[in-house]
N, CA, C and O atoms as a Tripos MOL2 file, in Angstrom:
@<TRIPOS>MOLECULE
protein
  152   151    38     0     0
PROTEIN
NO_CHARGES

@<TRIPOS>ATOM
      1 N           0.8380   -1.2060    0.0000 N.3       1 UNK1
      2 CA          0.0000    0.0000    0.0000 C.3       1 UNK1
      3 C           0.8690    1.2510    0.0000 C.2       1 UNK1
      4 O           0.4700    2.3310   -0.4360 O.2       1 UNK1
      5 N           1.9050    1.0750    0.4390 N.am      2 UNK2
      6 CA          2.8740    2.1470    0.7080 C.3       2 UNK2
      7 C           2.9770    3.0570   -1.0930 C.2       2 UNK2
      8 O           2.8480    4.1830   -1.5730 O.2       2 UNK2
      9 N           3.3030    1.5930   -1.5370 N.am      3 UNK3
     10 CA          3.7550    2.0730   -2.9300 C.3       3 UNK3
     11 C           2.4360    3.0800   -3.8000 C.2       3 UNK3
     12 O           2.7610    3.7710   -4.7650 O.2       3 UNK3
     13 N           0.9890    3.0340   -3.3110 N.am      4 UNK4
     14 CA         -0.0080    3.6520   -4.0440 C.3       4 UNK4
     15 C           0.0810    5.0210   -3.2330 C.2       4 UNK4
     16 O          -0.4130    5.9710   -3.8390 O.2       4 UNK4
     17 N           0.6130    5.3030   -1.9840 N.am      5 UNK5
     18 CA          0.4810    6.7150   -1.6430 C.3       5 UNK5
     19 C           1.7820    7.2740   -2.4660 C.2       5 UNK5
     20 O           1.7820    8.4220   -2.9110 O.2       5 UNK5
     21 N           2.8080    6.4500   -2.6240 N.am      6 UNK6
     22 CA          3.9910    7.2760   -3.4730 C.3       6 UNK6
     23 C           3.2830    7.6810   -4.5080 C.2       6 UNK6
     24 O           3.6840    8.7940   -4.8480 O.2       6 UNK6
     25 N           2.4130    7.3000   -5.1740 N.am      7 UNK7
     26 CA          1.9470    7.5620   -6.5950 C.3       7 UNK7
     27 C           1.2900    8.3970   -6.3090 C.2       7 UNK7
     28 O           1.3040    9.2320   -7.2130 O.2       7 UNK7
     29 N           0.3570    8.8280   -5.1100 N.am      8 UNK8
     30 CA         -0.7310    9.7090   -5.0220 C.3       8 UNK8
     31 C          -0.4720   11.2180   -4.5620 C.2       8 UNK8
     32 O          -1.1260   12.2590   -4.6180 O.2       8 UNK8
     33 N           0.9400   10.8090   -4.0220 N.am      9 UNK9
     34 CA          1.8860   11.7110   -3.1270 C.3       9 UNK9
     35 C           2.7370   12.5250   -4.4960 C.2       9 UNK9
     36 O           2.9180   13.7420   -4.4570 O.2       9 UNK9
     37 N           3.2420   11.6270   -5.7460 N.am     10 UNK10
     38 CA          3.9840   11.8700   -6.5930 C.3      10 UNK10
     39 C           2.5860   13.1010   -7.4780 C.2      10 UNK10
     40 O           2.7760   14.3150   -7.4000 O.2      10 UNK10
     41 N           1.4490   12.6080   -8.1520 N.am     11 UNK11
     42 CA          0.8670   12.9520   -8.3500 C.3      11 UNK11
     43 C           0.0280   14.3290   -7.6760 C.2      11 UNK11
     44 O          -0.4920   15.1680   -8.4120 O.2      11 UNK11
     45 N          -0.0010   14.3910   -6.6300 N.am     12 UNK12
     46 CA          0.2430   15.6370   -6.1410 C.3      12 UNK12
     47 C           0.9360   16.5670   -6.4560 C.2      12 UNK12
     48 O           0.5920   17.6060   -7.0190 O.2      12 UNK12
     49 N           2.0990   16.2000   -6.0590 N.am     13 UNK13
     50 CA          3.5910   17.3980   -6.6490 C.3      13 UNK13
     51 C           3.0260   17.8700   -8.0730 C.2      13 UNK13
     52 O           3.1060   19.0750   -8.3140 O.2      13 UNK13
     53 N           2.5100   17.0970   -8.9540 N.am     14 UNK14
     54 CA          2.5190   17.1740  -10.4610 C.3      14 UNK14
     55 C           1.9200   18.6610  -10.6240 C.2      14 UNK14
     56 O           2.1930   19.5930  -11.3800 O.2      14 UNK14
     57 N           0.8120   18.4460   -9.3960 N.am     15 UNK15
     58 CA         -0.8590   19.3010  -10.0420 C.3      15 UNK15
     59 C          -1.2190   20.2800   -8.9380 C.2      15 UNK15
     60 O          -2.4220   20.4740   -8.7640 O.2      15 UNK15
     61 N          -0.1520   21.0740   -7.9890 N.am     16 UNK16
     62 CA         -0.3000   21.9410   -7.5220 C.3      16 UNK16
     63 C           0.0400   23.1920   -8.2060 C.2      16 UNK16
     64 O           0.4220   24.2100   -7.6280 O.2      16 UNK16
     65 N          -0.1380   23.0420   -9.6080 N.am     17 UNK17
     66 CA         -0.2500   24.2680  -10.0300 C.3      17 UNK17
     67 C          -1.7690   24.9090  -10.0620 C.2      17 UNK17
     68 O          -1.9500   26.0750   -9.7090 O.2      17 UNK17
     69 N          -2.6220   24.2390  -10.4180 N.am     18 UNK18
     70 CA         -4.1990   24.9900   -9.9160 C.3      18 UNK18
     71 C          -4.5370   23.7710   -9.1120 C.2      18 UNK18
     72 O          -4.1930   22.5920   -9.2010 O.2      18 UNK18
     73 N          -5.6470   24.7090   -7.9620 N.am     19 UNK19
     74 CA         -6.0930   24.0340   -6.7030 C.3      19 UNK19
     75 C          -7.2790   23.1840   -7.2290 C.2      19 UNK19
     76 O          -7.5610   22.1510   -6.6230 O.2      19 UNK19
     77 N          -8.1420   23.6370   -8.5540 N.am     20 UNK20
     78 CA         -8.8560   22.6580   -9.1380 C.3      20 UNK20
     79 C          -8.9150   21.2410   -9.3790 C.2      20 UNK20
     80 O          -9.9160   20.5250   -9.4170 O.2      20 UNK20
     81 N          -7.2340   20.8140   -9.5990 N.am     21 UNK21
     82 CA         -6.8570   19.5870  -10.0420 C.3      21 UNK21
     83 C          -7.5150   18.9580   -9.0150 C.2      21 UNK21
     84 O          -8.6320   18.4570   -9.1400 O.2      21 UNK21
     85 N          -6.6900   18.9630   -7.7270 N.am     22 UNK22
     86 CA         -7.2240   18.4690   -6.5670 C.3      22 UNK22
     87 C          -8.7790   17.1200   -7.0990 C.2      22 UNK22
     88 O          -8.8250   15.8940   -7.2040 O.2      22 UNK22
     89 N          -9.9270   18.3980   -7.3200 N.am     23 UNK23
     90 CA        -10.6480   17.4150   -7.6800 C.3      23 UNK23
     91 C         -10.5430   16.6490   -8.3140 C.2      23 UNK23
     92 O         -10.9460   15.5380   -7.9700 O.2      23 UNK23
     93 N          -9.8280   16.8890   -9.8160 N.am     24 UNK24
     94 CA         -9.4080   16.0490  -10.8500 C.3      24 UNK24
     95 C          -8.8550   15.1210  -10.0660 C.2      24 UNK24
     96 O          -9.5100   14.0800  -10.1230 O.2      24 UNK24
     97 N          -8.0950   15.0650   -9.4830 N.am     25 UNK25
     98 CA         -6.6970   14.3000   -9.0850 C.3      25 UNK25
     99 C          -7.9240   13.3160   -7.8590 C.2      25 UNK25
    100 O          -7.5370   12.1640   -8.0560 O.2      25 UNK25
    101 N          -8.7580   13.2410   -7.1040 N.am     26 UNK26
    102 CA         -9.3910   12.6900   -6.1020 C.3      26 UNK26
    103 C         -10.5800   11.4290   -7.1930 C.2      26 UNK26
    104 O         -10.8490   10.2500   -6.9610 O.2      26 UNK26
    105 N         -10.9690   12.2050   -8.1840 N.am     27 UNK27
    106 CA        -11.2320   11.7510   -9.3500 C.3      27 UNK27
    107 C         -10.8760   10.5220   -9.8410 C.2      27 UNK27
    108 O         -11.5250    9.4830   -9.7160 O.2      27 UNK27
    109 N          -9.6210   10.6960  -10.5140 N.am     28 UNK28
    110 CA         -8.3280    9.8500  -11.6760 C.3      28 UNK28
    111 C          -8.0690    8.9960  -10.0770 C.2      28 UNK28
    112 O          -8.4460    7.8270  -10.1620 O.2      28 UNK28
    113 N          -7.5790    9.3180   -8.8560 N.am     29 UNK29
    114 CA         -7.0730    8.0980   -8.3140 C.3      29 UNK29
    115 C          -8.3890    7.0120   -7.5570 C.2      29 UNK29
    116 O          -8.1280    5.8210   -7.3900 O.2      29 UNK29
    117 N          -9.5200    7.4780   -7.2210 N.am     30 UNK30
    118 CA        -10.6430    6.3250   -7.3270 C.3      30 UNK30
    119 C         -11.2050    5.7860   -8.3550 C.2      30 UNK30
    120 O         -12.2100    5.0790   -8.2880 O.2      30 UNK30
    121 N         -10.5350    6.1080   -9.5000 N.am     31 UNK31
    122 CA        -10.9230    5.5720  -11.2050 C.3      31 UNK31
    123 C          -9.7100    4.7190  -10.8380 C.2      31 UNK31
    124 O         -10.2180    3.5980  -10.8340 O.2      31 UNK31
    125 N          -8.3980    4.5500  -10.5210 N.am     32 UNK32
    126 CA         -7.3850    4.2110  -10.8130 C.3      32 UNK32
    127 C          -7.4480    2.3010   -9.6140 C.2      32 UNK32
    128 O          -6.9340    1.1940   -9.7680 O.2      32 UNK32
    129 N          -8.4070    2.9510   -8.5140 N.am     33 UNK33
    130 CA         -8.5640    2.0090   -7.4810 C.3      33 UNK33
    131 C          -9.7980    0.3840   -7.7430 C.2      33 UNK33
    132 O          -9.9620   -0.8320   -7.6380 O.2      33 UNK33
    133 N         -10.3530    1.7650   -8.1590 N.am     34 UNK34
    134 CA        -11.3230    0.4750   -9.0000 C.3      34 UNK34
    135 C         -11.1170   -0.5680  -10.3840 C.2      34 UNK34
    136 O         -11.5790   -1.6630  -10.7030 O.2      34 UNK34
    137 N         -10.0760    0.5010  -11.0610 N.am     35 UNK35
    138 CA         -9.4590   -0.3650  -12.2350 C.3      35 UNK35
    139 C          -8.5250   -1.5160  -11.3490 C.2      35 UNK35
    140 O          -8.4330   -2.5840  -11.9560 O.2      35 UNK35
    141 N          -7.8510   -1.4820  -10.0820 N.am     36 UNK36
    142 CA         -6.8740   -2.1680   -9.5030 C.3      36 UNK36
    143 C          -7.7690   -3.1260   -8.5170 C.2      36 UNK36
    144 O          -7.1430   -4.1290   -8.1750 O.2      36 UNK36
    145 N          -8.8550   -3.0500   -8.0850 N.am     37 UNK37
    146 CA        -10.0240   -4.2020   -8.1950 C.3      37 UNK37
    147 C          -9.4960   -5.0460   -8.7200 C.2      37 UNK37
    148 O          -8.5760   -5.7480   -8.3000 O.2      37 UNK37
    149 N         -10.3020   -5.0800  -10.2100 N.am     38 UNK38
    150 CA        -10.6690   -5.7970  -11.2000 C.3      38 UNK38
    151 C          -9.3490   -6.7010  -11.2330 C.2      38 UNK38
    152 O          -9.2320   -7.5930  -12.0730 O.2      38 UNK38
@<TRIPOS>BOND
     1     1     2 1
     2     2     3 1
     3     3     4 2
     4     3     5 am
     5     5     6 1
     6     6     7 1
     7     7     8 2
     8     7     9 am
     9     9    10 1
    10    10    11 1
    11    11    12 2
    12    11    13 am
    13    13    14 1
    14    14    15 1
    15    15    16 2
    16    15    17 am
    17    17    18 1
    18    18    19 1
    19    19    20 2
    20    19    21 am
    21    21    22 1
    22    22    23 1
    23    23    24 2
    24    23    25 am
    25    25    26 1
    26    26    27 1
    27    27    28 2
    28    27    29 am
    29    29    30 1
    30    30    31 1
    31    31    32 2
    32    31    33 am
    33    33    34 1
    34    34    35 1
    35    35    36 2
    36    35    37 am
    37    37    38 1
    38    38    39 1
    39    39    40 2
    40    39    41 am
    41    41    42 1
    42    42    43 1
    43    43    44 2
    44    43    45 am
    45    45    46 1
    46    46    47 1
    47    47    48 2
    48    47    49 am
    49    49    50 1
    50    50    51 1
    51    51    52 2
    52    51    53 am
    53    53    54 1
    54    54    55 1
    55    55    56 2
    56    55    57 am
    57    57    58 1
    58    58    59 1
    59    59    60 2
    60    59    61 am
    61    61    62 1
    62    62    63 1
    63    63    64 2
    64    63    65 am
    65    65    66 1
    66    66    67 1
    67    67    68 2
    68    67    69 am
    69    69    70 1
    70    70    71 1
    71    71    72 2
    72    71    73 am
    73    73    74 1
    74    74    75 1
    75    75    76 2
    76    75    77 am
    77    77    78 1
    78    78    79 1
    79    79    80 2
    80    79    81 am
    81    81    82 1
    82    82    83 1
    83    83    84 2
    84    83    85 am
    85    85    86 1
    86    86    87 1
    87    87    88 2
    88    87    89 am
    89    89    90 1
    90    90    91 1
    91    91    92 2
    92    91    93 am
    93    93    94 1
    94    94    95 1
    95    95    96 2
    96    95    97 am
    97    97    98 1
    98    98    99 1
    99    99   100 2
   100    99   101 am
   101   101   102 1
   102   102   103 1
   103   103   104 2
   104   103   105 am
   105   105   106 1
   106   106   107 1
   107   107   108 2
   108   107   109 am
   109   109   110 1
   110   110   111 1
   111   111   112 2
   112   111   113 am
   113   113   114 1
   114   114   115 1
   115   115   116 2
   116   115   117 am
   117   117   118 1
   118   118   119 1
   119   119   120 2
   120   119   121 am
   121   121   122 1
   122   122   123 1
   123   123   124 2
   124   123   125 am
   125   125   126 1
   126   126   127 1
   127   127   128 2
   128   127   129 am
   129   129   130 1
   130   130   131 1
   131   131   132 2
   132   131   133 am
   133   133   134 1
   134   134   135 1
   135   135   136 2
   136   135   137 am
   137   137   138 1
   138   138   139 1
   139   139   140 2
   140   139   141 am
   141   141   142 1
   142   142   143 1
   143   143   144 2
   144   143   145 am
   145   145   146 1
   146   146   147 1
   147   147   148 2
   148   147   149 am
   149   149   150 1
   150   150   151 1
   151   151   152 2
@<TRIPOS>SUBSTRUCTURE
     1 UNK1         2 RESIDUE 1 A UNK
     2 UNK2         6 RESIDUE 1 A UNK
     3 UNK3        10 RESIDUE 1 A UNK
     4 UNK4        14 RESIDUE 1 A UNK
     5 UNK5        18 RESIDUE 1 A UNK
     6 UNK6        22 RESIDUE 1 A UNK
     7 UNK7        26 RESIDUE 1 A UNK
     8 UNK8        30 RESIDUE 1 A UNK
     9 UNK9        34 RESIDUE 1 A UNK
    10 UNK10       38 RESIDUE 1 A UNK
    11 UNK11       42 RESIDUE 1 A UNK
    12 UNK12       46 RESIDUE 1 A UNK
    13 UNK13       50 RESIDUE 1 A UNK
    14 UNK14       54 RESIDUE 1 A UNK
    15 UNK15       58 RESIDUE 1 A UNK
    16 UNK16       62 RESIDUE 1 A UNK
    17 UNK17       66 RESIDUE 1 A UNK
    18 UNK18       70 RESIDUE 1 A UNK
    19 UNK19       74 RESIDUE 1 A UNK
    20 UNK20       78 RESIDUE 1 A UNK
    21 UNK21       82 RESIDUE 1 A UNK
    22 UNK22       86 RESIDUE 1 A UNK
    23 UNK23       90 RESIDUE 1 A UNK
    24 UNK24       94 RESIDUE 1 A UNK
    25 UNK25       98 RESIDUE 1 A UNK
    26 UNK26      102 RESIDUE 1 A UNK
    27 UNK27      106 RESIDUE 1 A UNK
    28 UNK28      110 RESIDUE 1 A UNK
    29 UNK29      114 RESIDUE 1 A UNK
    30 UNK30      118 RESIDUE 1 A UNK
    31 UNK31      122 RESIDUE 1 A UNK
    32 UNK32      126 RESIDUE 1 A UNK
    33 UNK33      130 RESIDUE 1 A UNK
    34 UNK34      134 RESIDUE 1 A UNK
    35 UNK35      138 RESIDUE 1 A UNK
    36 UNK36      142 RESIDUE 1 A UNK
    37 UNK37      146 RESIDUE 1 A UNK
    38 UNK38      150 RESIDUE 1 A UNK
């Protein structure tokens, strides 16, 4: 589990250029959780 906050943590850094992403970004990583379900 460690390794999915690096990604979420990495992904962060990416998209603090507008505070909007945020949503985007809360978005793309429960799209990303459910693809990792399956």
């Amino acid at each position: 589990m460690s390794s999915h906050s690096d990604v979420f943590r990495n992904v962060i850094t990416k998209t603090t250029t507008k505070p909007n992403n945020d949503l985007n970004l809360f978005k793309e990583n429960a799209r990303r959780m459910n693809e990792n379900k399956k």
